[in-house]
C-alpha positions in Angstrom: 80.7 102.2 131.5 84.4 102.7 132.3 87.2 100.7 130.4 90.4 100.3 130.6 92.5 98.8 127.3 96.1 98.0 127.3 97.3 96.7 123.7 100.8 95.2 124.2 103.4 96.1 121.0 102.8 92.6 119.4 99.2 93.7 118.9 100.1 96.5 117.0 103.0 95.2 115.0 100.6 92.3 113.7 98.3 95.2 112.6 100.4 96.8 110.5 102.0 93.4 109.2 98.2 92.1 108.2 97.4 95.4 106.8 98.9 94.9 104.0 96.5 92.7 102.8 94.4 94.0 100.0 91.3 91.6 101.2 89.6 91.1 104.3 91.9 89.1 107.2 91.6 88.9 110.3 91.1 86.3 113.4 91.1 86.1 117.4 92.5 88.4 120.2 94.0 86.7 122.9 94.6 88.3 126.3 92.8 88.9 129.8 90.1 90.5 131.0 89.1 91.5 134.4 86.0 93.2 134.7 86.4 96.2 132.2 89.9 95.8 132.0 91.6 94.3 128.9 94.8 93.3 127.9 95.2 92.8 124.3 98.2 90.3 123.8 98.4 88.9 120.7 96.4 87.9 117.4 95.5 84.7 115.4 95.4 84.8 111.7 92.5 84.1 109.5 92.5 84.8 105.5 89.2 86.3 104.3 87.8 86.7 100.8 88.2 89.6 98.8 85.2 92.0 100.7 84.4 89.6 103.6 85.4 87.5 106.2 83.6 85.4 108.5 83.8 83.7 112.2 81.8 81.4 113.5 82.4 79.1 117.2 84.0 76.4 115.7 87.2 78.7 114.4 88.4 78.5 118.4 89.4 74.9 117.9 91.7 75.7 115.0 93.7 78.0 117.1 95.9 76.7 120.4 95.7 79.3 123.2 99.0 80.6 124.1 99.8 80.1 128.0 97.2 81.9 130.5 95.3 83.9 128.1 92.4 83.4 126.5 89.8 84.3 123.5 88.7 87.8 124.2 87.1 88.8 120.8 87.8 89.1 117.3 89.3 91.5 114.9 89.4 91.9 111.0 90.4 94.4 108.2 88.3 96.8 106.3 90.7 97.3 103.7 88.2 99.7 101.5 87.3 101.9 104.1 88.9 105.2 105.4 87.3 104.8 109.2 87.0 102.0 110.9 84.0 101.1 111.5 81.8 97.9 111.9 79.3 96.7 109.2 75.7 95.8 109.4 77.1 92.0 108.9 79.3 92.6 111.5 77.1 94.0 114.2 74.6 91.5 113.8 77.5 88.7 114.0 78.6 89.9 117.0 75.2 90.2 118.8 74.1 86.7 117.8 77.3 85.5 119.7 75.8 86.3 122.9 79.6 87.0 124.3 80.9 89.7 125.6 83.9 90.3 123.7 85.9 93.3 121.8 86.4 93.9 118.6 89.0 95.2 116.0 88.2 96.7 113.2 91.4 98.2 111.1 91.9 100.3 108.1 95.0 101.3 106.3 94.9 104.3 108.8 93.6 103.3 112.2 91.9 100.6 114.4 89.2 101.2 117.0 87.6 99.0 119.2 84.0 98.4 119.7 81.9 96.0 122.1 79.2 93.7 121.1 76.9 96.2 120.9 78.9 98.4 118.3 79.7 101.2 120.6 83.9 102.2 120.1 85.8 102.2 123.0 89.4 102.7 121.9 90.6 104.4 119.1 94.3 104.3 117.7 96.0 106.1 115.0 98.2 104.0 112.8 101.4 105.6 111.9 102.6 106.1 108.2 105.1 103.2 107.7 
């Protein structure tokens, strides 16, 4: 399947603001989706515990939805890790949704972007600040 992901600056500079967290962070991504085409406009903010974090359906109504966008999936830290990649917690989370949203996972390094089903379809290299 063919996407196409456009990640606007904000996205990124809240990234590498929230990666300086030495625990798990992380919240919703807001934006548009048509189709297979995503536009990644901004994040919400959700402290985790030291080595987790977790979402559940009722963290939507803690969060206002800026103007014409809406929740198109989730993203969090893996502080420990060197690739970002989802956990076994984290795949089974996101199956057991039932949506059809993206997801970020980040490292001090990078953050890629994976479906439901686990499968990355974005990577990006985060530069040295």
């Amino acid at each position: 399947m063919n996407f196409k992901i456009n990640i606007k600056q904000d996205v990124i500079d809240l990234i590498k603001i929230y990666n300086n967290y030495q625990f798990e962070v992380g919240g919703m991504i807001f934006g548009r989706k048509k189709f297979n085409q995503y536009t990644l406009k901004t994040l919400s903010f959700k402290k985790g515990k030291s080595v987790n974090i977790d979402f559940s359906s009722n963290d939507k109504i803690i969060y206002q939805l800026p103007e014409k966008q809406k929740i198109i999936g989730t993203w969090h830290l893996h502080p420990m890790q060197l690739k970002a990649s989802p956990s076994i917690i984290d795949l089974k989370q996101w199956k057991s949704w039932k949506k059809n949203y993206i997801h970020i996972i980040c490292t001090k390094r990078e953050f890629n972007i994976f479906n439901s089903e686990g499968e990355c379809l974005y990577g990006y290299h985060l530069e040295e600040m």
